[in-house]
C-alpha positions in Angstrom: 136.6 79.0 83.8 132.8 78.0 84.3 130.0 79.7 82.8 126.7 80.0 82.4 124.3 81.0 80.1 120.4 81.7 82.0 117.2 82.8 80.0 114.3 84.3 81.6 111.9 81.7 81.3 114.8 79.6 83.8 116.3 77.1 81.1 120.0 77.1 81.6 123.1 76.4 79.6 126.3 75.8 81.1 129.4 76.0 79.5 132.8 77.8 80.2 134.1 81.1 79.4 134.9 82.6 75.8 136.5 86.4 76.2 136.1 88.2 79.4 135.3 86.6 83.1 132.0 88.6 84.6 127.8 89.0 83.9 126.2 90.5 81.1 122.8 90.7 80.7 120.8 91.2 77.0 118.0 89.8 74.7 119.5 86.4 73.8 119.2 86.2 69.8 120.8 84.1 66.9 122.2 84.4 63.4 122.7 82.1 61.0 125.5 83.0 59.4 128.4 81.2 58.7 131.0 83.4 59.1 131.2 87.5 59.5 131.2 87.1 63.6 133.4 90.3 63.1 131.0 92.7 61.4 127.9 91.1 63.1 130.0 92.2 66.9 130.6 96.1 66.0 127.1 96.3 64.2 125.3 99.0 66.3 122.4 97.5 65.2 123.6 94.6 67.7 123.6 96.9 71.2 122.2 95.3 74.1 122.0 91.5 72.5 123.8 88.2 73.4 124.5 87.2 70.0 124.4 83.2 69.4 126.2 82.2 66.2 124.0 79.3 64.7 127.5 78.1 63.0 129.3 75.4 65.4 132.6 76.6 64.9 133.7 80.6 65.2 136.6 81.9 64.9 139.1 80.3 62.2 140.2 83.5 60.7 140.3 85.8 63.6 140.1 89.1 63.7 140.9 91.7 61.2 140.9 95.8 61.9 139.4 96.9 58.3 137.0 94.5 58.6 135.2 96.2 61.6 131.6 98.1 61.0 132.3 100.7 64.0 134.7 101.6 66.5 134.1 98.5 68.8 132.1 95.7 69.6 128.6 96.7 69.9 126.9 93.7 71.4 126.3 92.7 75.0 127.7 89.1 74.7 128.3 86.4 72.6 127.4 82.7 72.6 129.3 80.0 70.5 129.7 76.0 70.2 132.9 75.8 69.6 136.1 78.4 69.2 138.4 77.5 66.6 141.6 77.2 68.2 143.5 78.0 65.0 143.6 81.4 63.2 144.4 80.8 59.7 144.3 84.5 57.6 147.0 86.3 56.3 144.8 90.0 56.8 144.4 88.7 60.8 145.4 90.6 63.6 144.9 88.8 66.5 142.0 85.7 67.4 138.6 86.7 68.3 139.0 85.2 72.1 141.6 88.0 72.7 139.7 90.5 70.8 136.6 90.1 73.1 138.8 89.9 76.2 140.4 93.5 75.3 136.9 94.9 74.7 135.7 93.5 78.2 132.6 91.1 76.5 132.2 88.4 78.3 131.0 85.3 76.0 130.2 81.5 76.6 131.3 78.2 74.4 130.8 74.5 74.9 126.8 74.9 74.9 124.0 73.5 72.7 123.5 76.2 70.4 121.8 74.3 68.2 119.1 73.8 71.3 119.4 77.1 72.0 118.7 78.1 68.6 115.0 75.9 68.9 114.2 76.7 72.1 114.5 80.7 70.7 112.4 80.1 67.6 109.8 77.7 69.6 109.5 80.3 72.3 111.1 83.4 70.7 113.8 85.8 71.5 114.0 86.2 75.5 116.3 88.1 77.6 119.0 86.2 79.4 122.0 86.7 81.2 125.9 85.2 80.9 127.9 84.8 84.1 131.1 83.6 85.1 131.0 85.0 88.5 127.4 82.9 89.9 125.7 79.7 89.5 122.3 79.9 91.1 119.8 79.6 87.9 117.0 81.1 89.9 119.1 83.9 91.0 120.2 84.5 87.5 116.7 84.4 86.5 115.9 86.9 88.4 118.0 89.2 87.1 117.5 88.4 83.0 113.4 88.9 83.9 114.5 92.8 85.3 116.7 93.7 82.5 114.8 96.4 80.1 112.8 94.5 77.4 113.5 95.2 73.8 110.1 96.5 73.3 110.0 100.0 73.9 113.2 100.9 74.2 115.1 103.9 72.3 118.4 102.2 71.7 119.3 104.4 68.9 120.7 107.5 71.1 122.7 105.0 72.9 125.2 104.8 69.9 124.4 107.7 67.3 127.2 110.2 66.5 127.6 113.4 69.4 127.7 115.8 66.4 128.0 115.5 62.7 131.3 114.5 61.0 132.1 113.7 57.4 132.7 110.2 56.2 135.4 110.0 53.0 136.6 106.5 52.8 135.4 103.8 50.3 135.1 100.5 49.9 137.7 98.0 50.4 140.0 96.3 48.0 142.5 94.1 48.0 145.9 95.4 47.9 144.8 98.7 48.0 142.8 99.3 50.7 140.0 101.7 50.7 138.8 103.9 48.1 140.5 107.7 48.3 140.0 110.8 46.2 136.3 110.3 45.1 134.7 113.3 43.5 131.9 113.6 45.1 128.7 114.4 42.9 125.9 114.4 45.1 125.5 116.3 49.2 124.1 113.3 51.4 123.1 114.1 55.2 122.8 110.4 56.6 120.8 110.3 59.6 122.8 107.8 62.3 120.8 105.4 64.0 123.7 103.1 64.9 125.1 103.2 61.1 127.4 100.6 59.6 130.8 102.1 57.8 130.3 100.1 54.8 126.8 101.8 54.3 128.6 105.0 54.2 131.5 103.3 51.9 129.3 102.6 49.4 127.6 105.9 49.2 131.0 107.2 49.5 131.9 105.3 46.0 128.7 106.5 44.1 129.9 110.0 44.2 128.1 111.1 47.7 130.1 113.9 49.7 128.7 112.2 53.1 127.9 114.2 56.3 126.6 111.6 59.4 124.0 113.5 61.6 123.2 112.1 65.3 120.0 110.6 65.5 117.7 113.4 67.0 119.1 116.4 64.4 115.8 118.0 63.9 114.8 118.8 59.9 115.2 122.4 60.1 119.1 121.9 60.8 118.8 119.1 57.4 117.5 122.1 55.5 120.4 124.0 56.2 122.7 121.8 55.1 120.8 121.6 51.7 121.4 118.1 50.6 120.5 116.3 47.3 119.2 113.6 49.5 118.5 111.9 53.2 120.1 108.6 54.5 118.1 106.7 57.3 120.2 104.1 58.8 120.0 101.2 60.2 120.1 100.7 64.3 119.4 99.0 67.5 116.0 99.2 69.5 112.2 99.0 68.8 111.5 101.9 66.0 108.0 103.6 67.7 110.4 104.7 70.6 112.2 106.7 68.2 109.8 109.8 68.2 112.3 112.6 67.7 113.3 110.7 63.9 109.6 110.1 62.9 108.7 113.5 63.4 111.9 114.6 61.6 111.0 111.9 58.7 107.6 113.6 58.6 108.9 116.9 58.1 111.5 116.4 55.3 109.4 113.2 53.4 108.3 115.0 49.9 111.3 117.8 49.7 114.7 115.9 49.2 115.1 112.0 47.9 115.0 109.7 51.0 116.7 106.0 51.4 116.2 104.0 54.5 117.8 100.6 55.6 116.5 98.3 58.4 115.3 100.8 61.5 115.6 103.5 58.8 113.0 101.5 56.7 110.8 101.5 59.8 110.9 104.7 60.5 110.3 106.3 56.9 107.1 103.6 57.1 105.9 104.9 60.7 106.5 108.6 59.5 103.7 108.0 56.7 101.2 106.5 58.9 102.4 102.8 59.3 102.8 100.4 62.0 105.7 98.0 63.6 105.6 95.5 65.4 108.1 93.0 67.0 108.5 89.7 65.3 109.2 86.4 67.3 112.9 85.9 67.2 113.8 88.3 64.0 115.7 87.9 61.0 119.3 87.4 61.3 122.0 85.8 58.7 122.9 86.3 55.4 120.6 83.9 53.3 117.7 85.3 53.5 115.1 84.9 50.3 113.7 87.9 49.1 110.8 88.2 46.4 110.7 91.0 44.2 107.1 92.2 43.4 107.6 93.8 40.5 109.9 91.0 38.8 107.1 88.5 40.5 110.1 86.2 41.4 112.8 85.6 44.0 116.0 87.6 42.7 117.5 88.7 46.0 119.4 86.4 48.5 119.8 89.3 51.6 121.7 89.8 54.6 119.4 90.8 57.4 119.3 91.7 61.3 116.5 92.9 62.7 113.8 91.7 65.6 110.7 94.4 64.4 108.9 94.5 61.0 106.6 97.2 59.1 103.3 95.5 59.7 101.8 95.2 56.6 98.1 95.7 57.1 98.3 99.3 58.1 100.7 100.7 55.6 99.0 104.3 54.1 97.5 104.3 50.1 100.6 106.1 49.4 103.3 103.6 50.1 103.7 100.3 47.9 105.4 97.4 48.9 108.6 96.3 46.5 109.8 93.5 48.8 108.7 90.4 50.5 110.3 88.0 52.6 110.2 84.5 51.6 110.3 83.2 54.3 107.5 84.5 56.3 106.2 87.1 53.9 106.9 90.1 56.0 107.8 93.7 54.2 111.0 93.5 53.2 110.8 97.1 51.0 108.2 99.7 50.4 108.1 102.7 48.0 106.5 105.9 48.4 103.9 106.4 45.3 104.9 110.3 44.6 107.8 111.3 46.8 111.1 109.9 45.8 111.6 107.6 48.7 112.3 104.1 49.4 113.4 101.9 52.0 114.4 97.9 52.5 114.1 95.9 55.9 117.0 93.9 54.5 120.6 95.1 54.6 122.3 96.1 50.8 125.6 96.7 52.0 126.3 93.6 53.2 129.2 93.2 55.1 128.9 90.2 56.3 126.5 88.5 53.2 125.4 88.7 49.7 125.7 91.3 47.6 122.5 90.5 45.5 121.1 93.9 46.9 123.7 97.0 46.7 121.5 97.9 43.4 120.1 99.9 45.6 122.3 102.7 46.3 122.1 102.9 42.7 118.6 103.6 42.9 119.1 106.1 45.6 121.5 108.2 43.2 119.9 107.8 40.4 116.7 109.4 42.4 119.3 112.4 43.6 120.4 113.1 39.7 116.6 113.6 39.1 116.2 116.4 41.8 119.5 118.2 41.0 123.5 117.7 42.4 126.4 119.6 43.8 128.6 118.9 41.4 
């Protein structure tokens, strides 16, 4: 089946099908990764983009269940060169084609993506639309230039939790799946702005008894709960739309140990007086170069996936920055001078990526044995 990928600017890509027949609409964006299409589709942090997968070939070891970072795919589409038409993995379930036909996303394949990855970074990130079902570019047009713009919009109540739940599992092994019967040491409410599961996994193995909050649980209902610390995730969206969390930020920053993660790092920084803004086609694959300012060298390759960045000019006299990117020396981490908090643009937990980074849940519970525990 035909298909064809439009962005709003009017260049077209045509190709033919790859998962579901129909139109999706989104902000057309790419990651460089070479493999991880499975954790990079259900990352919430993912809602309402058309991914494109710098990588020519997708899909040689299909689709696994425990490999998933939610409860489905979270982006709007996805855009690939060249579907592997083998699925060679003894932990696969089924191939990725199938898997995005069952979860009605409708992708493309047989394009340029290596055009379509420098025509995005020449002209930045645009919204675009897939379609199986029509062929008129101008019509198509159209209807990318009146889909909702990134900027602005508050994606994160799209896909936080209805009400709290606990999360016990931990991470994954080999042959023994994941991690049972931690004691927990420390009470950690983690604030769910479109969360990943192996965030929580690795807080999980580190001793936290985890509770995930939806994203507009004011601080007074925190303070019940009476943690040892505060979680900011990461998640979807542009972070100044999410009022009801910087406000809630404000309120708890100074009384229990904080940790944010991509839009959580945003938000702890726009709770203290900081500004965002939105870069020209994000950061978004696992080999990124991070420099550490206190080690005054490059000791973090991260995995990262965001389109906004803490602007560094306007960050208050009480926050420091710990992290730059290499790349084009955006914030990758700041650190509050007094209050024990901290946050990092880039992603620790990985999944898909490095592991350089996951030192920093370390950190976080290190700062929760300093203010007291549960245990």
């Amino acid at each position: 089946m035909k298909a064809v990928l439009v962005l709003e600017d009017g260049r077209a890509f045509a190709g033919h099908s790859f998962g579901a027949a129909g139109e999706t609409v989104g902000e057309v964006v790419f990651n460089t990764g070479l493999s991880g299409y499975q954790e990079i589709l259900t990352d919430p942090s993912y809602t309402g983009q058309l991914i494109t997968m710098t990588y020519p070939l997708i899909g040689n070891y299909g689709i696994t269940p425990e490999d998933e970072e939610s409860g489905k795919i979270q982006a709007a589409g996805f855009i690939v060169k060249e579907p592997s038409r083998i699925m060679s993995n003894f932990r696969a379930a089924k191939p990725l084609e199938q898997y995005l036909q069952e979860q009605r996303i409708v992708g493309i394949r047989d394009i340029d993506t290596r055009a379509l990855t420098r025509h995005l970074r020449s002209r930045g990130a645009m919204r675009g639309i897939i379609s199986t079902v029509a062929a008129d570019v101008d019509v198509l047009t159209a209807k990318a230039r009146a889909h909702e713009s990134m900027a602005g919009a508050d994606l994160a109540k799209r896909v936080t939790c209805k009400t709290p739940y606990e999360f016990t599992g931990g991470l994954w092994e080999l042959g023994k799946g994941f991690g049972k019967n931690i004691k927990p040491r420390f009470k950690v409410a983690a604030y769910d702005f479109g969360i990943k599961r192996n965030i929580l996994r690795h807080l999980v193995e580190r001793g936290c008894a985890v509770t995930v909050f939806p994203a507009d649980t004011p601080a007074d209902k925190i303070a019940a709960f009476k943690p040892d610390g505060v979680f900011l995730s990461n998640g979807p969206g542009d972070p100044e739309a999410v009022i009801y969390a910087i406000d809630a930020v404000k309120a708890m920053l100074g009384k229990y140990p904080i940790f944010g993660i991509c839009l959580g790092h945003q938000i702890m920084s726009l709770a203290l007086g900081a500004k965002t803004f939105k870069l020209k086609f994000g950061h978004r694959g696992c080999n990124h170069p991070v420099m550490d300012i206190a080690a005054g060298r490059v000791v973090r390759i991260t995995s990262q996936n965001h389109g906004f960045a803490v602007d560094g000019e306007t960050l208050p006299a009480a926050l420091e920055i710990t992290h730059l990117s290499l790349n084009d020396n955006t914030v990758e981490g700041v650190r509050h001078k007094t209050f024990p908090a901290f946050s990092v643009q880039y992603h620790p937990e990985a999944s898909p990526g490095p592991h350089d980074t996951t030192v920093h849940f370390d950190q976080f519970v290190e700062i929760m044995a300093q203010h007291g525990s549960v245990a």
